[in-house]
C-alpha positions in Angstrom: 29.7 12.0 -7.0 26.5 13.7 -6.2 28.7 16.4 -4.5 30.6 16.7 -7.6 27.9 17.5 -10.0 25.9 19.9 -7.9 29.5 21.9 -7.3 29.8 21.9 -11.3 26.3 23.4 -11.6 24.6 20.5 -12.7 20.9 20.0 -11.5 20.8 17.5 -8.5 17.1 15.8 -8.0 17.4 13.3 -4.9 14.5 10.4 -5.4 13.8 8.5 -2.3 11.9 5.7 -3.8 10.9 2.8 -2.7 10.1 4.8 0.8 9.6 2.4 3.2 8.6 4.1 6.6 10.6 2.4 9.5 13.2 1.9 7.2 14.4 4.8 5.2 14.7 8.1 6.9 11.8 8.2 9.3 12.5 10.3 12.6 12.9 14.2 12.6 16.9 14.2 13.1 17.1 11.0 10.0 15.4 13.5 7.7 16.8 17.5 9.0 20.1 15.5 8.9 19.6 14.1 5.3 18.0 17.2 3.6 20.4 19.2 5.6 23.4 16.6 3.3 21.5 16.8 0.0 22.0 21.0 0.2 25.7 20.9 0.8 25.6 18.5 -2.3 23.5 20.9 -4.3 20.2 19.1 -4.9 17.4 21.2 -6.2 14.8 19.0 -5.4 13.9 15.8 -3.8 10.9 13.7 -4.5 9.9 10.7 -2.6 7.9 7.4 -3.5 6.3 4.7 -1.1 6.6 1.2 -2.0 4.5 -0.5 -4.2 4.4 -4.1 -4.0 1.6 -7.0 -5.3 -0.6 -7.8 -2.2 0.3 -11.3 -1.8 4.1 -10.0 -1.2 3.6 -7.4 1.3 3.4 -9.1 4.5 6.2 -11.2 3.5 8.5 -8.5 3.0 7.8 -6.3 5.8 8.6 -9.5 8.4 12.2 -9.5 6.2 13.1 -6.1 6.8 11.8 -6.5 10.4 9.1 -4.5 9.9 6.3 -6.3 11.9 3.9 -3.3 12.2 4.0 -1.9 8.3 0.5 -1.3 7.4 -0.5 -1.8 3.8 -3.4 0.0 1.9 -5.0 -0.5 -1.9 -2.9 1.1 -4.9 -4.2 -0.4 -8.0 -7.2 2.1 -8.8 -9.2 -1.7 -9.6 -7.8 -5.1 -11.0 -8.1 -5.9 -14.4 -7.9 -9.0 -16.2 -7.2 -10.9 -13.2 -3.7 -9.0 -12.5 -2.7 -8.8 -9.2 -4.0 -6.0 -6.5 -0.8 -3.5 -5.9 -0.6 -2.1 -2.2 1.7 0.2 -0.8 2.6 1.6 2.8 -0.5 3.2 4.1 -1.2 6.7 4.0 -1.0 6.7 8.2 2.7 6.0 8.6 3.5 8.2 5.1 1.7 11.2 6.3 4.3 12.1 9.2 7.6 11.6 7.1 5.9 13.0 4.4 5.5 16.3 6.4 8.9 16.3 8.0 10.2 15.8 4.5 8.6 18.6 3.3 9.3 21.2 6.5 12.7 20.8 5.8 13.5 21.1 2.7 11.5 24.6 2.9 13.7 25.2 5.6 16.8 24.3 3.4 15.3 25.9 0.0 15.0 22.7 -1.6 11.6 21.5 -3.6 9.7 18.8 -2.5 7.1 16.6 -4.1 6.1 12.7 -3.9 5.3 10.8 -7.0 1.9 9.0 -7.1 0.8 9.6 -3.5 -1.7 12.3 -3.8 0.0 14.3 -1.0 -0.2 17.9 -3.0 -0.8 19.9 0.0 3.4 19.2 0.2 4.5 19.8 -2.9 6.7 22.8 -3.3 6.4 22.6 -7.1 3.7 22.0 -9.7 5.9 19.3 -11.5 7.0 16.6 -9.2 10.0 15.1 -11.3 12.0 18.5 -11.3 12.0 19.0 -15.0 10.9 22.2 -14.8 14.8 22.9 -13.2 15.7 22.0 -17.1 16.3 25.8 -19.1 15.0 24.9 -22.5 11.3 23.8 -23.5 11.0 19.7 -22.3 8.9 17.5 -23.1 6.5 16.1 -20.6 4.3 13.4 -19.5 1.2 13.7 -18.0 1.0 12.9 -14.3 -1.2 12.3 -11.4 -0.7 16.1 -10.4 -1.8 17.4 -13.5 -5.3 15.5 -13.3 -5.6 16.9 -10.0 -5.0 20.5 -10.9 -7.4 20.0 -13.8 -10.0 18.7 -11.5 -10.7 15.6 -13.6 -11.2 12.1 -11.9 -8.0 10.1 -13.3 -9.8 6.8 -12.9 -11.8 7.7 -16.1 -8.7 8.3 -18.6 -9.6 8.6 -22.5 -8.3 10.9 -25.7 -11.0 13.7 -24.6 -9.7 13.5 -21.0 -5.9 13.1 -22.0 -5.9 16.1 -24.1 -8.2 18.4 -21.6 -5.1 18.1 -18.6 -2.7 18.5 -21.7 -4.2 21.5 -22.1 -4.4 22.7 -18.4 -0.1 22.1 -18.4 2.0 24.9 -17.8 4.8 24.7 -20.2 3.8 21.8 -22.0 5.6 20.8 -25.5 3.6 18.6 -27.8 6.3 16.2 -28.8 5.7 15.0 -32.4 
């Protein structure tokens, strides 16, 4: 199907999400094989995403998918309410894939960018959904990227805040 569309001209993004190191793509043939794949399809872009889990989960599922030496790290910027603590794969075992993710798509002329990690230095792209691939004027929501490239701490989010990185965006629409 995927083939299908990208021969046709559609746009192809490839999300890799939840990325579980050790368990999705991981070693240097896994991913030059796979990004090597998405170009014959026609993909554009590929973005990928670690899993996110509630602490008290974590362990549990990384000794069901055999996954004894998964490291978790904090997600949840603080806990609120009461509501559980999120964790997600640490940054250690990300960082590798990450960067063999990234050298090949360059290779292959495909964008790259994760979702929530923080990882800029690999992104390909300043929007990390592949909307920007889209012709016409989009909408768009404000991400973790754009508070990065407007050099504002995202842990303190208000109106004032909110409509400073609106105003950083490149290309962005106010919807009304």
């Amino acid at each position: 199907m995927v083939g299908k569309l990208g021969s046709r001209g559609y746009l192809v993004v490839i999300r890799l999400s939840p990325f579980i190191p050790g368990y999705s793509l991981t070693s240097e043939d896994e991913v030059e094989s796979a990004i090597g794949v998405f170009k014959d399809l026609g993909v554009k872009h590929v973005i990928v995403e670690a899993l996110r889990v509630m602490r008290e989960f974590a362990e549990k599922l990384a000794e069901s998918l055999g996954l004894k030496g998964l490291e978790f790290e904090a997600y949840s910027i603080r806990e609120v309410n009461g509501a559980l603590l999120i964790v997600r794969v640490s940054w250690r075992q990300r960082a590798g894939v990450y960067s063999l993710l990234y050298k090949h798509t360059v290779r292959y002329g495909i964008d790259f960018a994760t979702c929530k990690e923080g990882a800029f230095k690999y992104h390909t792209t300043d929007d990390c959904c592949g909307a920007y691939l889209l012709k016409a004027n989009y909408g768009s929501r404000i991400a973790l990227w754009d508070f990065y490239r407007a050099k504002i701490d995202h842990s303190i989010v208000n109106e004032e805040v909110l409509s400073k990185v609106a105003r950083n965006l490149t290309g962005y629409v106010e919807n009304s």
